[in-house]
C-alpha positions in Angstrom: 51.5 21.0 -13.3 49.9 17.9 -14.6 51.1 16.4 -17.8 48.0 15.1 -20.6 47.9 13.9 -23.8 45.3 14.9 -26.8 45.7 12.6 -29.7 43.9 14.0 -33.0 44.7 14.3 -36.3 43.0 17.4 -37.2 45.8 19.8 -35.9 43.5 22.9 -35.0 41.7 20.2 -32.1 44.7 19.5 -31.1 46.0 23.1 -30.7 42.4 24.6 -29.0 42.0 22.0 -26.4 46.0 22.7 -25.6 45.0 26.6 -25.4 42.1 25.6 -23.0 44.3 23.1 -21.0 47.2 25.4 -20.9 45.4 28.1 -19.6 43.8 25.6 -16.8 47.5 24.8 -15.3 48.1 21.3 -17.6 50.7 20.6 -19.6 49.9 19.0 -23.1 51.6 16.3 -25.2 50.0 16.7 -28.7 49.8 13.6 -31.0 48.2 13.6 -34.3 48.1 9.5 -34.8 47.2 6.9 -32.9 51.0 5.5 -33.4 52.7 8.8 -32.2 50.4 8.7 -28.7 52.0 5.2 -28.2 55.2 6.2 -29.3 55.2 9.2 -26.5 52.9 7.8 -23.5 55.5 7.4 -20.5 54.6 7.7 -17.1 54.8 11.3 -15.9 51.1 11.3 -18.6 48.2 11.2 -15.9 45.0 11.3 -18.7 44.7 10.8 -22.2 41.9 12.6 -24.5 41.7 10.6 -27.6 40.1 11.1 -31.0 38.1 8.0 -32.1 38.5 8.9 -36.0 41.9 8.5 -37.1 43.6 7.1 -39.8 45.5 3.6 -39.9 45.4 3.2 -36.1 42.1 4.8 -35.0 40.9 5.6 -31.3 39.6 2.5 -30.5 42.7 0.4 -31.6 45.1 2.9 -29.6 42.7 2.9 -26.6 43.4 -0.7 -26.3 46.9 -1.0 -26.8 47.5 1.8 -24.2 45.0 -0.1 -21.7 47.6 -3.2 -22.0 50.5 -0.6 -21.1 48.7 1.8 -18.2 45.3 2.5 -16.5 45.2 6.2 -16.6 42.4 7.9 -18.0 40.9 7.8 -21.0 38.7 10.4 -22.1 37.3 9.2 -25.7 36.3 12.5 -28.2 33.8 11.6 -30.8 31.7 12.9 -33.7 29.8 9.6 -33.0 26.8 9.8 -30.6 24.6 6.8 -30.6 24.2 4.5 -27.5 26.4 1.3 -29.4 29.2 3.8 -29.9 30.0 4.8 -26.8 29.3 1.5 -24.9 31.5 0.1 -27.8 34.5 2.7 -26.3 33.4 1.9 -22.6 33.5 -1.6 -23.1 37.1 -1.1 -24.2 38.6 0.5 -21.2 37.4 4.7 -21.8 36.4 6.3 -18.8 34.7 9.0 -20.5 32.7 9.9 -23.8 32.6 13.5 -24.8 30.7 13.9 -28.2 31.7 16.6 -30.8 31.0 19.4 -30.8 32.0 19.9 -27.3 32.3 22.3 -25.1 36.1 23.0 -23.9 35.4 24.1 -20.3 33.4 21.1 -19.5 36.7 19.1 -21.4 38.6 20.7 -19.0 36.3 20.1 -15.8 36.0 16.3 -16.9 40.2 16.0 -17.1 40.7 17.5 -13.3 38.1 15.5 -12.1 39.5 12.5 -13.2 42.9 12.9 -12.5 41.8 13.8 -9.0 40.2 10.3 -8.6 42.8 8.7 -10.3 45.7 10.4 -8.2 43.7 10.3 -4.5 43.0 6.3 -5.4 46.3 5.9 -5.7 47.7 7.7 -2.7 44.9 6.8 -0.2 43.7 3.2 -0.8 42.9 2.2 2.5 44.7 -1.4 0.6 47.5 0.4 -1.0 49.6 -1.3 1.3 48.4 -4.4 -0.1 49.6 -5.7 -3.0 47.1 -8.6 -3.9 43.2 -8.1 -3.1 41.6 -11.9 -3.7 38.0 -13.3 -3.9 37.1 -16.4 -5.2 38.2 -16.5 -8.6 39.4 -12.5 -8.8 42.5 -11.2 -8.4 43.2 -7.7 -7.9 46.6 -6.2 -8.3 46.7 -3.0 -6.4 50.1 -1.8 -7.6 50.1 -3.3 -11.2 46.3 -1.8 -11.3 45.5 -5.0 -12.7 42.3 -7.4 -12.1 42.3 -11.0 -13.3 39.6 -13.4 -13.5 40.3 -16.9 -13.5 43.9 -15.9 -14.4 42.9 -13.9 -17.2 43.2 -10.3 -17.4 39.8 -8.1 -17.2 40.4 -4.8 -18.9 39.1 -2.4 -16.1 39.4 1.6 -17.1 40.3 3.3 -14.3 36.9 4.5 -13.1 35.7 0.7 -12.8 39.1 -0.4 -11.1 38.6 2.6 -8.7 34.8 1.5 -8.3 35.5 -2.1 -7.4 38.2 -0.9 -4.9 35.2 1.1 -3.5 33.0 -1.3 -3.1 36.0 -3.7 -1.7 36.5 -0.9 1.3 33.0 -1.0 2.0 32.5 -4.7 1.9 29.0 -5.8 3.2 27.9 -2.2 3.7 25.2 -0.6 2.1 26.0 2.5 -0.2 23.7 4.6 -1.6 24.4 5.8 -5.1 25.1 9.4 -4.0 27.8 7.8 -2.1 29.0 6.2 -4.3 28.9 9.1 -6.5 30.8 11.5 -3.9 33.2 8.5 -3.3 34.3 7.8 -6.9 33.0 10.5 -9.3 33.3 13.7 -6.6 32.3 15.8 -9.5 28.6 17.7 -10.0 29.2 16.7 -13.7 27.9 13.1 -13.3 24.7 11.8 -12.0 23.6 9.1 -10.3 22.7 7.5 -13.9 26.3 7.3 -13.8 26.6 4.6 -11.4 24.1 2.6 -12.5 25.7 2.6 -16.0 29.2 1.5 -14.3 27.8 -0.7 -12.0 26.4 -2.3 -14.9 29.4 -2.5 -16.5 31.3 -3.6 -13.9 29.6 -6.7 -12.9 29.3 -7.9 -16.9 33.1 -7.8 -16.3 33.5 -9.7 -12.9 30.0 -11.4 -12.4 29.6 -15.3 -13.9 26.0 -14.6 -14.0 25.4 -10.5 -14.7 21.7 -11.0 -14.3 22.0 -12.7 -11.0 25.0 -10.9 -9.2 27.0 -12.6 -6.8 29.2 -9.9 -5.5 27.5 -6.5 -6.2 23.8 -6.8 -5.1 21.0 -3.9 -5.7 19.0 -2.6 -3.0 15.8 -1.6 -4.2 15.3 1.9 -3.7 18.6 2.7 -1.8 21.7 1.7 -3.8 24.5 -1.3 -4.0 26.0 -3.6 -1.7 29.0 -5.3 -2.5 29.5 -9.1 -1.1 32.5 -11.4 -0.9 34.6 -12.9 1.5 38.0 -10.5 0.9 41.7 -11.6 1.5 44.9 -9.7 1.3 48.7 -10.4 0.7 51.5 -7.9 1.0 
């Protein structure tokens, strides 16, 4: 049974989305502050759903700080809608957006789905037995789940770092965005607006010059191709 964590501070959220997740074969970890969630993340946690609006240490502040400790999941839950708000949690590491009021079986279909990815990236990188991905000024740390630019950490949430690792398999290959879609996503919850909006975010992360890509290049029509000259330690 996999292990999550929902992190609200209105109690009766915290005890329906356990009832829904409990009945769906997951184990919950309540946490009604963004201090307890940090206080009780350890490693056996594969997702975290985490209310933006809290007191003292909201969402956004406890979405970073647990980005600096781990790269599992992070599905953001918000009252907020607009477009700034939830590029605003993106851009912070989320890997997901669900807007109140929600509804708890597509909660609970987003949460499998990304601890899928996140657990079949991990066991079958065709590089997971490679420790240090490296191109030009990029660093990936396949273990650590860590990317670095220029030495400098990039916060990646774990759909991006999964996405790059996609594109890093299928160097110099074109990829349609279904395929990427079946690849990364493999859920019939996302669309292939999906990709584009990750893509997007992706390369304002890794890219010198976002509106003239050097590494992930469109093809009109068709889809992405990914460029770079790769190497690989152990």
């Amino acid at each position: 049974m996999d292990k999550i964590m929902v992190v609200d501070d209105e109690k009766k959220i915290v005890h329906m989305i356990s009832q829904f997740m409990k009945i769906n074969n997951l184990e919950v970890v309540p946490a009604y502050s963004g201090k307890e969630a940090i206080e009780k993340l350890n490693s056996d946690i594969k997702l975290v759903i985490l209310d933006i609006s809290m007191e003292n240490l909201d969402g956004m502040e406890t979405c970073k700080i647990i980005r600096k400790k781990t790269n599992i999941p992070i599905i953001f839950l918000s009252a907020k809608s607009s477009q700034y708000d939830k590029v605003l949690g993106f851009g912070i590491g989320a890997d997901d957006y669900i807007t109140k009021p929600f509804d708890p079986i597509e909660l609970v279909a987003r949460v499998k789905a990304h601890i899928r990815r996140y657990k079949e990236y991990n066991n079958s990188n065709p590089n997971a037995n490679k420790n240090i991905i490296k191109f030009d000024n990029i660093e990936i740390h396949i273990n650590a789940h860590k990317v670095l630019k220029n030495g400098k950490e990039i916060n990646l949430s774990t759909t991006e770092f999964n996405l790059l690792l996609f594109f890093i398999n299928n160097v110099h290959t074109v990829l349609t965005r279904k395929q990427i879609l079946n690849n990364v996503w493999k859920s019939e919850l996302y669309d292939e607006n999906t990709v584009n909006t990750y893509v997007k975010r992706l390369r304002h992360k890794i890219e010198d010059n976002k509106s003239n890509p050097k590494y992930i290049k469109s093809i009109r029509g068709i889809g992405y191709i990914f460029e770079a000259k790769i190497n690989t330690n152990s």
